[in-house]
N, C-alpha and C positions, 0 to 999 in steps of 0.2 A: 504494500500500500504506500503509494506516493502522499505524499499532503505537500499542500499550497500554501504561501504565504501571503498575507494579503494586506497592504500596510495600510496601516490608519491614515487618516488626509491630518494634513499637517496645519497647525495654526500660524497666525503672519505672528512675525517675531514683534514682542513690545519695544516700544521704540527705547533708546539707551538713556537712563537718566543722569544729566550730569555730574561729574563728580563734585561740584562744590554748586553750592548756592549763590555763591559771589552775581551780585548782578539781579537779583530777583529779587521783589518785594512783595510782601503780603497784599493781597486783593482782596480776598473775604475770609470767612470764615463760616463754614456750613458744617450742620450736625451730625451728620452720618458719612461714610464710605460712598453709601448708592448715590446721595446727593452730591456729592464731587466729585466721582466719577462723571454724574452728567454733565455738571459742570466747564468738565477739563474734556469731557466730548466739544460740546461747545466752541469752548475757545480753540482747540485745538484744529476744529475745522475753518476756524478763520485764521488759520496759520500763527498761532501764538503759543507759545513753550510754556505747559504748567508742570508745576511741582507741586505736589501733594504731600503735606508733610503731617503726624498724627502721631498723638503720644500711645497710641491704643497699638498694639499687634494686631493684626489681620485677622480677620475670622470669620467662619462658614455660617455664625449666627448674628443676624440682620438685626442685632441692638446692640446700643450704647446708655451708658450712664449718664445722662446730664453732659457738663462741658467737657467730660472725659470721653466720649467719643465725637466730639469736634476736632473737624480736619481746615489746616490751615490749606488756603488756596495760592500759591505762588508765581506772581509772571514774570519777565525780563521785565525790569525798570523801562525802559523805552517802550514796551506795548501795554504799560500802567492803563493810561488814559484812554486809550482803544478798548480794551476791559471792561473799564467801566462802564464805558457808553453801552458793549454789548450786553453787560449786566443790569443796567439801566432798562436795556430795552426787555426785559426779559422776568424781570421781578414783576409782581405784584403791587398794584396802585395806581396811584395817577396817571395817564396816561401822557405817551411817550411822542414826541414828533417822531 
């Protein structure tokens, strides 16, 4: 009896996070993982570089503590005010030109 192998389909690789922070400044700061994750969907499809940074380890369970699972949102300095304005347009509230 011969057997086949059959290889699993491969995911696209995460893109490389840099090695220092230098350069990038807090944007917001959102309560959970799932919410910064969208977040950094977001901005990242308008071509803008985030860092995600979070005192909490990672985990397969979708709760946080209070301000203990708050995730800092980080951009390059120079797409600061780009951010906001996308974040502006995208919050909840008055409305936005």
């Amino acid at each position: 009896m011969t057997g086949r192998v059959i290889p699993f389909p491969s995911r696209a690789p995460e893109p490389p996070e840099p090695d220092n922070e230098r350069g990038f400044e807090e944007l917001t700061r959102v309560g959970d993982q799932a919410e910064a994750l969208v977040l950094r969907g977001l901005l990242e499809a308008h071509g803008i570089e985030v860092l995600l940074r979070s005192q909490v380890a990672p985990s397969v369970y979708p709760f946080s503590v209070g301000e203990q699972g708050a995730v800092q949102v980080l951009v390059r300095r120079e797409a600061l005010a780009t951010s906001r304005l996308l974040l502006a347009r995208v919050t909840p509230g008055p409305s936005f030109p």
